[in-house]
MARBA-3410 file (N, C-alpha, C, O; in Angstrom, 1 decimal):
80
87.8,80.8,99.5,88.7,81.8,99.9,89.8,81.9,98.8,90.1,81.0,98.1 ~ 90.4,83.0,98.7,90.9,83.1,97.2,92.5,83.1,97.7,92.8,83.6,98.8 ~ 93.3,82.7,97.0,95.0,82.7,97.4,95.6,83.5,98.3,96.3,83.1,99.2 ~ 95.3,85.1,97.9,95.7,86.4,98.2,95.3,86.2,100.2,96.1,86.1,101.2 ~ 93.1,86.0,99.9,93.0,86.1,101.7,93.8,84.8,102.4,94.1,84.9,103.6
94.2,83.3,101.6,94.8,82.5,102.4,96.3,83.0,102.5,97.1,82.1,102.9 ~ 96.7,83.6,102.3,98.2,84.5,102.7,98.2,85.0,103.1,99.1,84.9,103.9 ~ 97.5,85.8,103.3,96.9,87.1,104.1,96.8,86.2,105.9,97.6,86.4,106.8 ~ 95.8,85.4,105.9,95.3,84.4,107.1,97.1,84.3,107.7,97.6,84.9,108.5 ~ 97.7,83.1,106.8,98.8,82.9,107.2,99.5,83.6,107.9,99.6,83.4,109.2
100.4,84.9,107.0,100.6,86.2,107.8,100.6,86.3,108.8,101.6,86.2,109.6 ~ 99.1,86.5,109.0,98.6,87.1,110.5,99.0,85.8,111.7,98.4,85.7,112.8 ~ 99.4,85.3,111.5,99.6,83.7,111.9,100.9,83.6,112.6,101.1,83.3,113.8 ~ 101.9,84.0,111.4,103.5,84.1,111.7,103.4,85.1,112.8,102.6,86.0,112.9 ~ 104.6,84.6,113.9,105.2,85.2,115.0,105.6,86.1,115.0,106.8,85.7,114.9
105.8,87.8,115.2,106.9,88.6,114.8,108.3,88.0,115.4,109.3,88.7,115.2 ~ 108.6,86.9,115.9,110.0,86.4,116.1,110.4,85.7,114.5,111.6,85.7,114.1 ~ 109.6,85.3,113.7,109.8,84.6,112.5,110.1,85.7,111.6,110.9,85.5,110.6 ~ 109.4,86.7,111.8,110.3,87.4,110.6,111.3,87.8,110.0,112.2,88.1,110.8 ~ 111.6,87.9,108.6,113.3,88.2,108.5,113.2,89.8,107.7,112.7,90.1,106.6
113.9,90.5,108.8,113.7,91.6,108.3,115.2,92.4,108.3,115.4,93.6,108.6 ~ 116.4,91.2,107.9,117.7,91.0,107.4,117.7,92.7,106.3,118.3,93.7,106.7 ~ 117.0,92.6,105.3,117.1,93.5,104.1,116.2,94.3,104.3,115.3,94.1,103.4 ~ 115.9,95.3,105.1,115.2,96.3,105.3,115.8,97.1,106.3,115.7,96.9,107.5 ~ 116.5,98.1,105.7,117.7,98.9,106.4,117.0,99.8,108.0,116.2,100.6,107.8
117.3,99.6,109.0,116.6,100.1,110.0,116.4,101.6,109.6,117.2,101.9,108.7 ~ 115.4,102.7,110.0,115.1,104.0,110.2,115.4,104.3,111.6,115.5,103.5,112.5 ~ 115.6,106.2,111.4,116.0,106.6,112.2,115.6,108.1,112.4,115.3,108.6,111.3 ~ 115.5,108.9,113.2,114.9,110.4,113.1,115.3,111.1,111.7,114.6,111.9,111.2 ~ 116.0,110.9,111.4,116.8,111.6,110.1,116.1,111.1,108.8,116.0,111.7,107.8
115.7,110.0,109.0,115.0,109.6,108.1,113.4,109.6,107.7,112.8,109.3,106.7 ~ 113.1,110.1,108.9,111.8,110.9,108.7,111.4,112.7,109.3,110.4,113.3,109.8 ~ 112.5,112.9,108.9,113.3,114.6,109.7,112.0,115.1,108.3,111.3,116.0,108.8 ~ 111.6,114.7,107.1,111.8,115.5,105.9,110.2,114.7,105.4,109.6,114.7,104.3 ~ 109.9,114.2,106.3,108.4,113.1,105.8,107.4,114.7,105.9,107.8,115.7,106.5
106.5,114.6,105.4,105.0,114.8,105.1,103.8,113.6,105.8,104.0,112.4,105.8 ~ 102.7,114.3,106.6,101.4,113.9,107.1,100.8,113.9,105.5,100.9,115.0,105.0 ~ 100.3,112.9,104.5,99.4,113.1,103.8,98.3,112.6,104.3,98.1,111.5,104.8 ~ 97.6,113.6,104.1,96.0,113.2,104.7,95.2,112.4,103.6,95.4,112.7,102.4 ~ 94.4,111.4,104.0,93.5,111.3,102.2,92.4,111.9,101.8,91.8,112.9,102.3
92.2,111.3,101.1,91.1,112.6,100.1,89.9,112.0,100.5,89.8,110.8,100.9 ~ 88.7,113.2,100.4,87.6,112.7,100.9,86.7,112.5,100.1,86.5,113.3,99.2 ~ 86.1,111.3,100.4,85.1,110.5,99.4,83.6,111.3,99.6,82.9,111.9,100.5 ~ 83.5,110.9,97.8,82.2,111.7,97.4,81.0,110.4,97.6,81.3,109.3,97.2 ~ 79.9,110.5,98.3,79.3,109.0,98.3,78.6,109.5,97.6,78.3,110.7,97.5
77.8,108.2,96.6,77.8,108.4,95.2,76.6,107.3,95.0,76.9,106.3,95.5 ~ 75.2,107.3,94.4,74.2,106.0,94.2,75.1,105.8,92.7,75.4,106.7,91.9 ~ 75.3,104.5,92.7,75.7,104.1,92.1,75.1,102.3,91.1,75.2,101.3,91.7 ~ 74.6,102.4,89.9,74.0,101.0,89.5,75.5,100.3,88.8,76.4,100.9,88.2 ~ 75.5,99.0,89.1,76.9,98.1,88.8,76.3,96.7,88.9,75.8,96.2,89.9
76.5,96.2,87.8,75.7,94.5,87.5,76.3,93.8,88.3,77.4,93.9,88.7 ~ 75.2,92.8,88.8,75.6,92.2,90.1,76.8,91.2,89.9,77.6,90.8,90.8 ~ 76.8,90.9,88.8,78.4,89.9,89.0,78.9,90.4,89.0,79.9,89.7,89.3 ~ 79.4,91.9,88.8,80.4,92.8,89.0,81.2,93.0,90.6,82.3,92.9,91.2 ~ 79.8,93.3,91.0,79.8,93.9,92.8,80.0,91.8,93.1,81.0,91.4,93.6
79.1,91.2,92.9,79.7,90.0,93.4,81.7,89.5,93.6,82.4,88.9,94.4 ~ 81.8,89.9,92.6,83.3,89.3,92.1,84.2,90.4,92.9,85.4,90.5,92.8 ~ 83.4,91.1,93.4,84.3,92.7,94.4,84.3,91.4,95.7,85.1,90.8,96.3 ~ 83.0,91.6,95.5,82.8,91.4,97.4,83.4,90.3,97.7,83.4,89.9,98.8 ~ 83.9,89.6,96.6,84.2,88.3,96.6,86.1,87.8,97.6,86.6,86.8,98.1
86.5,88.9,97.3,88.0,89.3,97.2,88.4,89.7,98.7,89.5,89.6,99.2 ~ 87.3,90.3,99.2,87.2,90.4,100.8,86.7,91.5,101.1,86.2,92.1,100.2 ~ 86.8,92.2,102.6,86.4,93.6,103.0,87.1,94.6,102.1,88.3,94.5,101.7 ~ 86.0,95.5,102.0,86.8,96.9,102.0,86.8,96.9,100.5,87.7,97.4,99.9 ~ 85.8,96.2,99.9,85.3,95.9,98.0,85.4,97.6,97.9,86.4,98.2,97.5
84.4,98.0,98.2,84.3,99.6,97.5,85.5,100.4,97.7,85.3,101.6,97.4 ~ 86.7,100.1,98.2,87.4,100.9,98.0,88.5,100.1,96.9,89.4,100.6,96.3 ~ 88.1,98.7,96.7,89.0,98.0,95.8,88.3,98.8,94.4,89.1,99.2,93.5 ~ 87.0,98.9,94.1,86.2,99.7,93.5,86.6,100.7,92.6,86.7,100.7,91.4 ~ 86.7,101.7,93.7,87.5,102.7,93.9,89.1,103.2,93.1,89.4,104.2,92.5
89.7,102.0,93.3,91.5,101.3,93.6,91.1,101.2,91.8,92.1,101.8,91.2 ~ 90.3,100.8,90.9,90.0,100.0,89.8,89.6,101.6,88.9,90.0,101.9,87.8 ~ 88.9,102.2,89.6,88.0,103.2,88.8,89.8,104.5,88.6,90.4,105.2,87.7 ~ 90.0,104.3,89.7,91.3,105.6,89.7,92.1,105.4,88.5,92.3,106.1,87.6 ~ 92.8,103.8,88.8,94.0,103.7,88.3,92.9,103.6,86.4,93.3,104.4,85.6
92.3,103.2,86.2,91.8,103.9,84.8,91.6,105.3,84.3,91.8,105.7,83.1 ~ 91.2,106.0,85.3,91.2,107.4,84.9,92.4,108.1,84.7,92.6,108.9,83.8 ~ 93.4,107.6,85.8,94.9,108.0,85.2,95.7,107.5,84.4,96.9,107.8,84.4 ~ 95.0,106.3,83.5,95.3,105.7,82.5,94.6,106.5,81.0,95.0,106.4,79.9 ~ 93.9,107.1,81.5,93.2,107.8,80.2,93.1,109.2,80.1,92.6,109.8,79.2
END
């Protein structure tokens, strides 16, 4: 299990009485008077070949690999 999912475990662990949510200014109608519904974008499903240690070292990291995938392929395209 890798650092990230044993923090993650933990987390889910903690009580909402333990949290300290001191520095996180409360919200209020006014504060989402002006918000936006963004919907997300809809996935192209795609056959795709990817060397298996690649897809191993995804799946490795937990659920929801193909959209970490995904998360990997974007932020390069808007790098280039």
């Amino acid at each position: 299990m890798t650092k990230i999912n044993k923090d993650l475990e933990k987390l889910k662990k903690l009580p909402d009485k333990d949290i300290d949510y001191s520095d996180i200014a409360e919200t209020d109608n006014n504060f989402w008077a002006d918000a936006d519904i963004v919907m997300p974008k809809k996935k192209q499903p795609i056959s795709l070949r990817v060397d298996t240690d690649v897809v191993d070292w995804f799946k490795k990291q937990g659920k929801q690999y193909q959209s970490r995938m995904n998360a990997v392929l974007r932020s390069y395209m808007e790098h280039h």
